[in-house]
Backbone as CSV, one residue per row, in Angstrom:
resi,resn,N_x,N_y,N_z,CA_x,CA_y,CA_z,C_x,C_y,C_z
1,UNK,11.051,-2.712,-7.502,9.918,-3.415,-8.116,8.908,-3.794,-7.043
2,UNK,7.548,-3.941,-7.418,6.385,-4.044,-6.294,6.319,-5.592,-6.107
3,UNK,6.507,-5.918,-5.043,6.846,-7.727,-4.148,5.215,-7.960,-4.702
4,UNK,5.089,-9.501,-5.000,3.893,-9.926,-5.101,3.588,-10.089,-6.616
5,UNK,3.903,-9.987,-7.371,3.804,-9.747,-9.057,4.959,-10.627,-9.288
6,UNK,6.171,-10.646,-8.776,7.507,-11.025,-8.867,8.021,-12.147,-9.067
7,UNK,7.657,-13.072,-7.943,7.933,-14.331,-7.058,7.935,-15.471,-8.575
8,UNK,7.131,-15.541,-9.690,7.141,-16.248,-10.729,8.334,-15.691,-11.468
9,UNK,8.801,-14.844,-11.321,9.646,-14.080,-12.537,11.423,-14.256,-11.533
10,UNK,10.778,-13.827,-10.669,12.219,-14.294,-10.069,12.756,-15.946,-9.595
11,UNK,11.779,-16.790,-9.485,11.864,-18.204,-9.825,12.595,-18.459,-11.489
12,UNK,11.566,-18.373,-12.351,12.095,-18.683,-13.410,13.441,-17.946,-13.885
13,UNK,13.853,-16.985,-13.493,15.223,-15.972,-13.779,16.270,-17.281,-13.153
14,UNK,16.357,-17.915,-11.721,16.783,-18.250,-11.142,17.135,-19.592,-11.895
15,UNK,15.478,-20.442,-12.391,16.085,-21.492,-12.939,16.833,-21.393,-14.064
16,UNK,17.173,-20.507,-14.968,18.188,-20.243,-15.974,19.336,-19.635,-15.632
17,UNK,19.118,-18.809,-13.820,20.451,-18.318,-13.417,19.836,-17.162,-11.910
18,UNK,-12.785,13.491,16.412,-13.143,14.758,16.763,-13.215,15.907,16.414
19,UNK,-12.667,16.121,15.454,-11.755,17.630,15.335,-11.448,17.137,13.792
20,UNK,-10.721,17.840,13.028,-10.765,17.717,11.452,-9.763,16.112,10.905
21,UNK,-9.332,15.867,12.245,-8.635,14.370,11.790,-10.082,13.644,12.241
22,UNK,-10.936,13.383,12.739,-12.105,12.814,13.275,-12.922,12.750,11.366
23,UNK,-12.743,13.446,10.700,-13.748,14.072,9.377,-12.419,13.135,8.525
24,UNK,-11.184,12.925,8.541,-10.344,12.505,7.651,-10.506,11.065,7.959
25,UNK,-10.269,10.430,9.268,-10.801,9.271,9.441,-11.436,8.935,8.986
26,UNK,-12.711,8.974,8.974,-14.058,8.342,8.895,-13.639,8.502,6.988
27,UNK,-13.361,9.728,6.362,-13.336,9.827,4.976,-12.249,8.792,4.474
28,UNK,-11.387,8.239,5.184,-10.189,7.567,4.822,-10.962,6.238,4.702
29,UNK,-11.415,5.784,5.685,-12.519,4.118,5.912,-13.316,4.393,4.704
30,UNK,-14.063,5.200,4.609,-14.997,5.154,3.050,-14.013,5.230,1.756
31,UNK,-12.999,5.641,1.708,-12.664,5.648,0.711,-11.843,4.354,0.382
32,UNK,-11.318,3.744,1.648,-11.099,2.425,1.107,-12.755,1.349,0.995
33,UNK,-13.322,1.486,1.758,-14.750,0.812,1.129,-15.193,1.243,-0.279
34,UNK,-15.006,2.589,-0.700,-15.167,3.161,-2.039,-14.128,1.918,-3.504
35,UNK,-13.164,2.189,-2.563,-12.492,1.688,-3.251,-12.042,0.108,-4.061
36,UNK,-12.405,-0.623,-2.413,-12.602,-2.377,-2.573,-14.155,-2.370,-3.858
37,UNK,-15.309,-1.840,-3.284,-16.127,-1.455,-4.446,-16.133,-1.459,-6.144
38,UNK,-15.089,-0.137,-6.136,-14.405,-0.039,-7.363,-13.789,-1.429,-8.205
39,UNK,-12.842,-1.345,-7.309,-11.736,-2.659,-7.739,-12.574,-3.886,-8.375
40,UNK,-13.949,-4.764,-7.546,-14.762,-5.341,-7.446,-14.876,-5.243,-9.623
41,UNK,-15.665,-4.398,-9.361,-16.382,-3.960,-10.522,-15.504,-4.019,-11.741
42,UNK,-14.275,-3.327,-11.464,-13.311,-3.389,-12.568,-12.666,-4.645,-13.048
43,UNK,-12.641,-5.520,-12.247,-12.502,-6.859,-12.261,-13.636,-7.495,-12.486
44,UNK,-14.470,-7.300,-12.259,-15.850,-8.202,-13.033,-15.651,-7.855,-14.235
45,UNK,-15.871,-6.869,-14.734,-15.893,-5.912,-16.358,-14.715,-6.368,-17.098
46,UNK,-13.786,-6.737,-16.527,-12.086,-6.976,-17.420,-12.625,-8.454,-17.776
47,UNK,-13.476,-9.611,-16.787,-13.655,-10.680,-17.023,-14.429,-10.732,-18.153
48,UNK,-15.812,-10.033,-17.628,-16.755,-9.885,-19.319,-16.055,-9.988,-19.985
49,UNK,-14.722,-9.079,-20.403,-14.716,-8.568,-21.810,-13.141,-8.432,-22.008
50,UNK,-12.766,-10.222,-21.618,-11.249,-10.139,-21.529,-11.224,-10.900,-23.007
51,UNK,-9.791,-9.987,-23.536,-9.879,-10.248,-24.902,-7.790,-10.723,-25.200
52,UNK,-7.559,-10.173,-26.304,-6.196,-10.521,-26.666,-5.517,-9.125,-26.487
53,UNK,-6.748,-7.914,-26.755,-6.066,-7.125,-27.027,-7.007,-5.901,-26.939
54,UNK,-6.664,-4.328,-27.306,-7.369,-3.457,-26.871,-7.668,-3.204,-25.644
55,UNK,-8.689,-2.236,-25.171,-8.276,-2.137,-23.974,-8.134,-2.469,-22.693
56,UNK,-8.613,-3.717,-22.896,-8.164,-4.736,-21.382,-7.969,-6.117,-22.268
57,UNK,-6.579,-6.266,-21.677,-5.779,-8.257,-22.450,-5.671,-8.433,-20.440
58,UNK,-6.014,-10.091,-20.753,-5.639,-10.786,-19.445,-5.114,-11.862,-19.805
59,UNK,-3.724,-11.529,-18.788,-2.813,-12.501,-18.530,-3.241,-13.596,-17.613
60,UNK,-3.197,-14.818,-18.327,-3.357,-16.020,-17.548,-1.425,-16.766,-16.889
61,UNK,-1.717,-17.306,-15.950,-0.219,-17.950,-15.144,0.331,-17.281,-14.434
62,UNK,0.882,-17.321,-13.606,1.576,-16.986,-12.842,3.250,-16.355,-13.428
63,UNK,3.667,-17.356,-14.229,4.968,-16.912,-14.468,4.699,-15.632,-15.682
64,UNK,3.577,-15.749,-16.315,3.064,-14.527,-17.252,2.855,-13.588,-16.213
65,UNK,2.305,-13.299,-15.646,1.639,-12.308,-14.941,2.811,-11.283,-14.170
66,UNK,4.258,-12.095,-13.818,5.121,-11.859,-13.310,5.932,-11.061,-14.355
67,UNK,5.860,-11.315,-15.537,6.608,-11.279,-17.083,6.398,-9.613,-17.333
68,UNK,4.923,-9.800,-17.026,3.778,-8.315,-17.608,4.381,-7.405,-16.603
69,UNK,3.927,-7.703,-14.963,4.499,-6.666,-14.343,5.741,-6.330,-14.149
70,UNK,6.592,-6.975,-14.748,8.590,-6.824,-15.240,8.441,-5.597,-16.439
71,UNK,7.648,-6.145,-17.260,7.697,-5.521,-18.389,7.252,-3.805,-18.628
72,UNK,6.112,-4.067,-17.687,5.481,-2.471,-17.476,6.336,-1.372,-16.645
73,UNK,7.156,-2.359,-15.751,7.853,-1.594,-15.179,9.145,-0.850,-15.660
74,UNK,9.721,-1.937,-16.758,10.757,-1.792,-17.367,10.510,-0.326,-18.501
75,UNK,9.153,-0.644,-18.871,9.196,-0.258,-20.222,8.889,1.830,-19.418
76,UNK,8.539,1.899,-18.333,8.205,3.097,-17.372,8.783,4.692,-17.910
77,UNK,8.446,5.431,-18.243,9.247,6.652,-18.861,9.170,7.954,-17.602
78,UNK,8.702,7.598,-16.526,8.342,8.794,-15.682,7.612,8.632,-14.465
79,UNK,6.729,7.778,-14.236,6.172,7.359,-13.098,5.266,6.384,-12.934
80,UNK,6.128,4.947,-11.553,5.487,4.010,-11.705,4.391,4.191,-10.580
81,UNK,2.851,3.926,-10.124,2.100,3.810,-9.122,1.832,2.157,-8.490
82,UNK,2.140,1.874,-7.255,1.596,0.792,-6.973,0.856,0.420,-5.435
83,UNK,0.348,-0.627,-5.475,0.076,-1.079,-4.476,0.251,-2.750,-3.852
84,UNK,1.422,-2.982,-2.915,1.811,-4.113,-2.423,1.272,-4.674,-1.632
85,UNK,0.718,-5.917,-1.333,0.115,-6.722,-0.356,0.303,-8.044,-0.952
86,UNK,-0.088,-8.849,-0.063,0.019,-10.460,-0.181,-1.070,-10.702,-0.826
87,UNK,-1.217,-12.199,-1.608,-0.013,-12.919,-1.581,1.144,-13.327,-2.248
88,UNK,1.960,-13.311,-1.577,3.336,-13.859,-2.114,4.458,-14.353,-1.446
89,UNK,4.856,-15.669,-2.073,6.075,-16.171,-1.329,6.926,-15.640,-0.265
90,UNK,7.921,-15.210,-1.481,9.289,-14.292,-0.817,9.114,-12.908,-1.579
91,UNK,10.163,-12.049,-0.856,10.518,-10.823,-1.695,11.372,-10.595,-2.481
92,UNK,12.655,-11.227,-2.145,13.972,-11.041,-2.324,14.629,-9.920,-1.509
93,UNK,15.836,-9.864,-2.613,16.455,-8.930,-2.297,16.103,-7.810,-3.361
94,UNK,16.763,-5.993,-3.039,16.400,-5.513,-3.191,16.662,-5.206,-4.997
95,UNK,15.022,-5.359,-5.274,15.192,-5.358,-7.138,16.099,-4.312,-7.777
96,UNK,16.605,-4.866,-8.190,18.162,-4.335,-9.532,17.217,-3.549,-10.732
97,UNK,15.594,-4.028,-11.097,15.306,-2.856,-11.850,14.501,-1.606,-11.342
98,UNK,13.923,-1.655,-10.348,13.436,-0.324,-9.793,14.610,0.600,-9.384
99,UNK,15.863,-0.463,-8.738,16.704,0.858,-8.467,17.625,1.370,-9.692
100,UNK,17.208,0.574,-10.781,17.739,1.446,-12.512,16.777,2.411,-12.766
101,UNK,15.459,2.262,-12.383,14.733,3.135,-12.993,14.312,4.287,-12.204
102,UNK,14.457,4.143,-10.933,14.993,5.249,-9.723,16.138,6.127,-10.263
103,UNK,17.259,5.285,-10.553,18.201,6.042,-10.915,18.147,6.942,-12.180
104,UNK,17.652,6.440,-13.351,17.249,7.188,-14.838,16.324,8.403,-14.289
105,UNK,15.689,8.438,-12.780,14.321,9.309,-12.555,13.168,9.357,-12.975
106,UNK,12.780,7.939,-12.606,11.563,7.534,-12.925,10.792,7.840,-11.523
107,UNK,10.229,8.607,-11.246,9.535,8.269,-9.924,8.281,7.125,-9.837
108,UNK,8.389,6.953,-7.939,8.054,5.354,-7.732,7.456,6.057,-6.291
109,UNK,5.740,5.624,-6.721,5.168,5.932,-5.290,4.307,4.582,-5.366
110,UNK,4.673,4.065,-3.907,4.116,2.676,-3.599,3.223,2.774,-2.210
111,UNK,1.699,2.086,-2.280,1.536,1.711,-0.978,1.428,0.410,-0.914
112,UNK,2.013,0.860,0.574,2.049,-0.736,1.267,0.764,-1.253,1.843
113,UNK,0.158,-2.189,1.657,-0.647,-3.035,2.605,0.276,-3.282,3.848
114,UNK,-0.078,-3.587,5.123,0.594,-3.360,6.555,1.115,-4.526,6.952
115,UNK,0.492,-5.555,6.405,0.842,-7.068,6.355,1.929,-7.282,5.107
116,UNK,1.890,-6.622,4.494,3.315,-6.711,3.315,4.529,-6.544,4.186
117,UNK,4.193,-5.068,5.462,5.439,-5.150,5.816,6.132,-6.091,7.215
118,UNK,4.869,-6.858,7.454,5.274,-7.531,8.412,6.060,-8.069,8.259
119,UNK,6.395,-8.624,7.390,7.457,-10.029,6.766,9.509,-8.908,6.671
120,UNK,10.138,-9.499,7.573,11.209,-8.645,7.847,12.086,-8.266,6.517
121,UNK,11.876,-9.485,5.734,12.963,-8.723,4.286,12.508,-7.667,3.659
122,UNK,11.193,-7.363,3.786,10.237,-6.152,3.042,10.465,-5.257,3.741
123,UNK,10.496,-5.380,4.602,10.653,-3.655,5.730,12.043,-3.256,5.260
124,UNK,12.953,-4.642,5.442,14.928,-3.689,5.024,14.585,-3.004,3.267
125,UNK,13.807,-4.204,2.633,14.081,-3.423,0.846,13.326,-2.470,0.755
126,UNK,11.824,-2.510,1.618,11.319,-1.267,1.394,11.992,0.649,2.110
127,UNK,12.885,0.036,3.594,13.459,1.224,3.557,15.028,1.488,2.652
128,UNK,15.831,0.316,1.760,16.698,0.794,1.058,16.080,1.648,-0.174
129,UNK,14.949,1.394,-0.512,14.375,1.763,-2.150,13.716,3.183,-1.789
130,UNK,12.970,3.503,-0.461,13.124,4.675,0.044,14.400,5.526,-0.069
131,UNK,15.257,5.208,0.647,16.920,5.857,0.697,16.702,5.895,-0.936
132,UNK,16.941,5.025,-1.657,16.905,6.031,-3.089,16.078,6.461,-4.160
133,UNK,14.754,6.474,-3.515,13.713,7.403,-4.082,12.816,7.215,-3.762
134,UNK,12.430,5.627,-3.659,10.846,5.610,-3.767,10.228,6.431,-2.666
135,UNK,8.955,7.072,-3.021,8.376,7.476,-2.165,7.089,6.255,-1.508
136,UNK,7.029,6.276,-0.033,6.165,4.957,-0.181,5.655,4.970,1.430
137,UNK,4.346,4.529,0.952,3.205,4.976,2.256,2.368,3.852,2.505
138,UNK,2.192,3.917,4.041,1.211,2.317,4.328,0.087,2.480,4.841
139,UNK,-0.977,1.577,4.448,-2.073,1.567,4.581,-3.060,0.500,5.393
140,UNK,-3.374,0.432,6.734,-3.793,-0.680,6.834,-4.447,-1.633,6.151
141,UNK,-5.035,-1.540,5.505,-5.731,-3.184,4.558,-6.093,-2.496,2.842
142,UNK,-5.183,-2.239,2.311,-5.067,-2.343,1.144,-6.267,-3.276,-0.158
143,UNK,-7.258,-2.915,-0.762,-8.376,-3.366,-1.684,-7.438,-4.869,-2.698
144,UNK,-6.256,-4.221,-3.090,-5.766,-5.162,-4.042,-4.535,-4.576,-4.666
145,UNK,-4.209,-5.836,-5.424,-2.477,-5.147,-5.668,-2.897,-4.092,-6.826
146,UNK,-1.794,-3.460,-7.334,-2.164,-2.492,-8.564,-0.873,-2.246,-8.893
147,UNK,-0.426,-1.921,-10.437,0.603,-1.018,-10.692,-0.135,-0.654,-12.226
148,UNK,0.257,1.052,-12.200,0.016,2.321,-12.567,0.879,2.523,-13.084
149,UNK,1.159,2.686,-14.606,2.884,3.095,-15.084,2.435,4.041,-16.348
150,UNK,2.675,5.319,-16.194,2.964,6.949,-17.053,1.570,7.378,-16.683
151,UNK,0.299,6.459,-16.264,-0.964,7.032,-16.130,-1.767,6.716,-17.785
152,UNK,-0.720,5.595,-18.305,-1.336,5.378,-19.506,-1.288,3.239,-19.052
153,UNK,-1.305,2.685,-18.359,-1.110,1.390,-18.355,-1.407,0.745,-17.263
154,UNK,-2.123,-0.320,-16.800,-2.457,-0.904,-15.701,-2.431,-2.305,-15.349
155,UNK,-1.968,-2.947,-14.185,-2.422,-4.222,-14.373,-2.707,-4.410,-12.669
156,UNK,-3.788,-5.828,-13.103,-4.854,-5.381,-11.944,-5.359,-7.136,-12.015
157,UNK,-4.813,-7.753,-10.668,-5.374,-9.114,-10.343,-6.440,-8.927,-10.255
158,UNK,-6.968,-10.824,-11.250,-8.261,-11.160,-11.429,-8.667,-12.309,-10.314
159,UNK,-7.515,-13.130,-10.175,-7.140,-14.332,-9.573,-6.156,-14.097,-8.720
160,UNK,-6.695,-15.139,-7.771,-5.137,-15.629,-6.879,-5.420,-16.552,-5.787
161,UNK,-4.322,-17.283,-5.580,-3.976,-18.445,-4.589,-3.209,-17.402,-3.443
162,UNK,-2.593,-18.666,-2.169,-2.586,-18.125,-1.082,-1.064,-17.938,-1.337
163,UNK,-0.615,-18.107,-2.695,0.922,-17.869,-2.731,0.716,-17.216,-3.949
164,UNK,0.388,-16.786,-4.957,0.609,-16.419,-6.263,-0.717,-15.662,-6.922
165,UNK,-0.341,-14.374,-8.000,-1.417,-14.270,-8.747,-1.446,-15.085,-9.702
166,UNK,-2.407,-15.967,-10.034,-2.916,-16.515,-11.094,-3.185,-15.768,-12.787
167,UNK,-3.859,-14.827,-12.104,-4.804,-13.834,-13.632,-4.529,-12.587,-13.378
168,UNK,-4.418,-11.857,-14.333,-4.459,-10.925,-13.851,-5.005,-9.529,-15.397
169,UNK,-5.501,-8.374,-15.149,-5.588,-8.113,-16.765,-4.720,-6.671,-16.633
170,UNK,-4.405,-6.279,-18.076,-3.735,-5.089,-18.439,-4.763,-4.376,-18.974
171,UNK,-4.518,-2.989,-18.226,-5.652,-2.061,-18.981,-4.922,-0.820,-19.441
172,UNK,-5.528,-0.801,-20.206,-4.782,0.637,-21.210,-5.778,1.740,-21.396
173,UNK,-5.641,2.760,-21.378,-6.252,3.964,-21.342,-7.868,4.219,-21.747
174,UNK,-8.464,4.351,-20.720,-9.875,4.135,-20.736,-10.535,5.129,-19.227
175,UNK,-12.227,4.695,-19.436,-12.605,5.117,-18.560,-12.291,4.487,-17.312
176,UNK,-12.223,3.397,-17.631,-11.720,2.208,-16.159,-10.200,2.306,-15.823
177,UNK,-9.216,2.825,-16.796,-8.092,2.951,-16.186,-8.276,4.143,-15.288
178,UNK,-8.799,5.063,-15.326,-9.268,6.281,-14.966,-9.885,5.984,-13.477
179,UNK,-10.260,5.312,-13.351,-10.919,5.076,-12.164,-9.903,4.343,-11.216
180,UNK,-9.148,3.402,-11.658,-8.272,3.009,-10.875,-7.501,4.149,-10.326
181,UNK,-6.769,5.044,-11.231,-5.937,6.163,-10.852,-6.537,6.753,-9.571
182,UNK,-7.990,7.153,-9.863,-8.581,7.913,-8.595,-8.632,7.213,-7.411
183,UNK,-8.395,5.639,-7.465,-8.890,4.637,-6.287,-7.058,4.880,-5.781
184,UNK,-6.250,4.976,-6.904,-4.951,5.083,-5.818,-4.628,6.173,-5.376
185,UNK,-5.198,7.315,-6.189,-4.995,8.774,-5.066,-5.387,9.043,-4.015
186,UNK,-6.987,8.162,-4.118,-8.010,8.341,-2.598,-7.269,7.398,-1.638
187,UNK,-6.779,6.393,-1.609,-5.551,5.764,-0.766,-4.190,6.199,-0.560
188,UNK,-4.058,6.902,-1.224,-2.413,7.437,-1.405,-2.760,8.718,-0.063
189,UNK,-3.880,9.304,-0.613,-3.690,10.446,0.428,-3.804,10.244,1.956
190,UNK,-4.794,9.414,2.175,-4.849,8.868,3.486,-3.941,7.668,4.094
191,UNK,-2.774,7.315,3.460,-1.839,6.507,3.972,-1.158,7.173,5.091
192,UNK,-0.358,6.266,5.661,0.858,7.166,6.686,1.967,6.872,6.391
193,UNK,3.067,7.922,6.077,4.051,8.158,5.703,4.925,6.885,5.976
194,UNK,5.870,6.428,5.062,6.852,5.651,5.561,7.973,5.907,5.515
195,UNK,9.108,6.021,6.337,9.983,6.692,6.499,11.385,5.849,6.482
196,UNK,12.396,6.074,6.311,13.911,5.234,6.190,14.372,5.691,7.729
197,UNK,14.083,7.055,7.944,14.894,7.374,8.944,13.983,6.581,10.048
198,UNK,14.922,6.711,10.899,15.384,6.377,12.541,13.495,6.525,12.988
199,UNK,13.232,5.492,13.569,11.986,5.726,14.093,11.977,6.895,15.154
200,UNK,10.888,7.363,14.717,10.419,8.434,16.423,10.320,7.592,17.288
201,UNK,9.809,6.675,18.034,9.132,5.950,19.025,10.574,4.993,19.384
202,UNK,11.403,5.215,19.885,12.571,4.297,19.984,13.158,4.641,21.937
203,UNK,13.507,3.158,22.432,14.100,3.448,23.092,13.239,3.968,24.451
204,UNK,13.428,4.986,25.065,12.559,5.701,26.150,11.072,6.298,25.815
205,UNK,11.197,6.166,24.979,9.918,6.814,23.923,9.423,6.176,23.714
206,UNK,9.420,4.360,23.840,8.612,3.527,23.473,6.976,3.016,24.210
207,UNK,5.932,3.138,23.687,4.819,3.575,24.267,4.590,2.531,25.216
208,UNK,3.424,3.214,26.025,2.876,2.308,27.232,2.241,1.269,26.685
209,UNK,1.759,0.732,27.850,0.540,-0.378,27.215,-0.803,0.658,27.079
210,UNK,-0.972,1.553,27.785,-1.983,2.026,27.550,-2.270,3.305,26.628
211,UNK,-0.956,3.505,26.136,-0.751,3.920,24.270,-0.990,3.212,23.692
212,UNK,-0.692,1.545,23.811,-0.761,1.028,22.345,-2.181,0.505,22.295
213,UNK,-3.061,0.733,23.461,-4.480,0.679,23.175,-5.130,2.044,22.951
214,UNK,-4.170,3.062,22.780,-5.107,4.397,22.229,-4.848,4.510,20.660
215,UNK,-3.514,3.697,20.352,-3.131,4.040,18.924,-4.274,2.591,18.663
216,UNK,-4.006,1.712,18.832,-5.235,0.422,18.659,-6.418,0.807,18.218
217,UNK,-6.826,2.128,18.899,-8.464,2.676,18.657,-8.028,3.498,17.618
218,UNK,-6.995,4.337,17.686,-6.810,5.170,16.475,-7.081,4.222,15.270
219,UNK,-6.170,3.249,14.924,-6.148,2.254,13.788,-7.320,2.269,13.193
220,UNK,-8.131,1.725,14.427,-9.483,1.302,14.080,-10.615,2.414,13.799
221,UNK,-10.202,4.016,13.832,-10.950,4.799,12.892,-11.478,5.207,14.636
222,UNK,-11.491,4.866,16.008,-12.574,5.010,16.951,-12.255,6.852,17.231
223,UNK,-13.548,7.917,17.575,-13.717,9.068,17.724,-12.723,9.157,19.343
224,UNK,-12.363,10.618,19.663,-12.240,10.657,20.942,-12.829,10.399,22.146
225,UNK,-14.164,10.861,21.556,-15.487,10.384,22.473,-15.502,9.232,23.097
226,UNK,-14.944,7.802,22.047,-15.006,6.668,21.827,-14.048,6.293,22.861
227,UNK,-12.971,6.576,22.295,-11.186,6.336,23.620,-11.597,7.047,24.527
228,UNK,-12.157,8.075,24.769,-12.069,8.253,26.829,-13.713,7.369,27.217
229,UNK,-14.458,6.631,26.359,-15.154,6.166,26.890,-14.280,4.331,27.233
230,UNK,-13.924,4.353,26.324,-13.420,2.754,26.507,-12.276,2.921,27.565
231,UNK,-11.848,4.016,27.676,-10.326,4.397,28.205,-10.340,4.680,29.767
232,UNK,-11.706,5.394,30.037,-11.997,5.590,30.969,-11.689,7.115,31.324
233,UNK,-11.305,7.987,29.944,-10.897,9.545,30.221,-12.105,10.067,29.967
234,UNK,-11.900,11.719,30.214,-13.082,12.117,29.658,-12.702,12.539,28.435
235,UNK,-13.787,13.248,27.353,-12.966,13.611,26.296,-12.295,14.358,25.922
236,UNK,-12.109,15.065,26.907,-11.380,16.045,26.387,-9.788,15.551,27.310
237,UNK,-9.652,15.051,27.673,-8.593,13.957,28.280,-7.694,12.957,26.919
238,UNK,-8.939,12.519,26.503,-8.673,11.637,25.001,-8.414,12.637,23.964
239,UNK,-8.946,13.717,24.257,-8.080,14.495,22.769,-6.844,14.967,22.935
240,UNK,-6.432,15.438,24.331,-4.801,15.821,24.690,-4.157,14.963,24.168
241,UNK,-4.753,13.363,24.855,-3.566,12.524,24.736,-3.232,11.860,22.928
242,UNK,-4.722,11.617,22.668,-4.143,11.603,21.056,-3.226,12.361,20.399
243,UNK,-3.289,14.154,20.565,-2.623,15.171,19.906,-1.165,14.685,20.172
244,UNK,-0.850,14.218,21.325,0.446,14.354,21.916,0.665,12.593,21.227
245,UNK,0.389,12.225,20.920,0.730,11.336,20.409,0.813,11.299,18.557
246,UNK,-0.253,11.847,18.102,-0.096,12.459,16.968,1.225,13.136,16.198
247,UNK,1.781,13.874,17.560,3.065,14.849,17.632,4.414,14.029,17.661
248,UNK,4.300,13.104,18.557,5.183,12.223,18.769,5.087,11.546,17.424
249,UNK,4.725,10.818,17.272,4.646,10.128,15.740,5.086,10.972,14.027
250,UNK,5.022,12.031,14.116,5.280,12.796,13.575,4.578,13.092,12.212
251,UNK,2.952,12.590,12.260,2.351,13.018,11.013,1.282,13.742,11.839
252,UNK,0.133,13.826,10.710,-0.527,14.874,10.736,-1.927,14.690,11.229
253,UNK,-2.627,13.390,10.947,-3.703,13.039,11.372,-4.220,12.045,12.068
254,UNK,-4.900,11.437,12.841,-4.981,10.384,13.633,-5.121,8.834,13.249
255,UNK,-5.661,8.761,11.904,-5.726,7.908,11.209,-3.810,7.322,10.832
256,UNK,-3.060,8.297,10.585,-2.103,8.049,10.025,-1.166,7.503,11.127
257,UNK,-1.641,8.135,12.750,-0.973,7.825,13.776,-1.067,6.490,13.494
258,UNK,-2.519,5.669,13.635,-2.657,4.702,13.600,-1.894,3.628,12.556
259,UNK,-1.787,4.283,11.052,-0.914,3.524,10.534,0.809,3.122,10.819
260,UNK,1.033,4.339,11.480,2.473,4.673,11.773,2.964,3.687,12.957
261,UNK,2.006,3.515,14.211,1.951,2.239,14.983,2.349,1.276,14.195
262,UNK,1.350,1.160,13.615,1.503,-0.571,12.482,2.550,-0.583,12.169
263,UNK,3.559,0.295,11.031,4.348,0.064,10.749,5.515,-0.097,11.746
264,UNK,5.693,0.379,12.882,6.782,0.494,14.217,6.503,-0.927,14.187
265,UNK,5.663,-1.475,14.255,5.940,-2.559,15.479,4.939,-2.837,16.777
266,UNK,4.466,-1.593,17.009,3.250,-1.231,18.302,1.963,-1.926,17.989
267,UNK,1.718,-2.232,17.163,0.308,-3.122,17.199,0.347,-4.259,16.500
């Protein structure tokens, strides 16, 4: 289940019991600006025209809001989409219904906001729920939470405190659910992989200081041009050493290096 939606539902349960990565970069930063954009808008529009029912109902409370995203998840026939970030309490331990609905073969693709996984109980549940299916990718700064369930159902914070969503609305099949879908593919694709297995970067392999200021610039979207100017290489110095670091990390584009840092531990 996606942390952050939860924390009311599991309370109340309780009280009863350069180069073509240079072109993906820069497209990855717009598409999360595309995207915070989006989100913006879809949430103004759910407020206009929040009703009981049809195609956008908003849930008011916290312990509702927690209820809805139990429910959407539960009710799932094939594939849930989400996106995790703060805020929220705790996580728990690792949810008893995603890994039922993992198991029935529901597939479960989640991104992480990078600050979701800072918090150490999220990193162990997010790599057990990996080990049994979820597929799930992190993103440095994530627009807002989301969950996506058959591609027919949505729910999408309106509100929130520095511990809880407050509001939040359900949208059902529309032009605006439609748009969300595209805001989580254009993030989905440019995430960096998250993995269960054994880190690459472990041990003797663990980077310099003056790696974790080239992956630092990676993060931050900066060109090669950019790192052998701040770096003091030339550029074509800064593109070896990115590639080889790229390689080491074991994805595909520089942007993702940068996420893949984040998630290690390196930045």
């Amino acid at each position: 289940m996606l942390p952050g939606y939860t924390e009311a539902l599991e309370r109340t349960q309780a009280d009863g019991r350069e180069t073509r990565d240079s072109s993906v970069t820069e497209r990855a930063v717009q598409a999360q600006v595309e995207a915070r954009e989006a989100v913006a808008s879809v949430a103004k529009a759910a407020k206009a025209q929040s009703g009981s029912g049809g195609v956008l109902q908003v849930v008011n409370g916290a312990k509702r809001v927690g209820w809805a995203a139990y429910e959407l998840q539960r009710n799932a026939s094939h594939l849930v989409q989400g996106v995790a970030k703060p805020p929220y309490i705790t996580t728990g331990p690792l949810d008893s219904l995603e890994s039922r609905k993992l198991a029935e073969g529901v597939e479960f693709q989640v991104l992480y906001d990078r600050s979701a996984l800072a918090r150490p109980p999220q990193l162990e549940i997010t790599s057990k729920l990996v080990a049994l299916g979820e597929q799930a990718r992190v993103i440095h700064v994530a627009p807002t939470k989301l969950i996506v369930v058959d591609n027919e159902i949505a729910l999408l914070p309106l509100t929130a405190s520095e511990t809880s969503v407050e509001s939040a609305v359900v949208i059902r099949s529309s032009a605006m659910l439609g748009a969300l879908a595209r805001i989580f593919e254009d993030l989905w694709r440019f995430a960096a992989p998250f993995s269960a297995d054994q880190d690459p970067m472990i041990g003797d392999n663990q980077p310099s200081e003056e790696e974790r200021w080239i992956l630092s610039l990676l993060a931050s979207g900066a060109t090669d041009d950019t790192i052998g100017r701040l770096m003091g290489f030339s550029a074509r110095t800064a593109h070896r050493r990115v590639r080889e670091l790229i390689a080491r990390l074991g994805v595909e584009t520089r942007f993702q290096a940068g996420m893949q840092a984040v998630k290690l531990g390196w930045l």
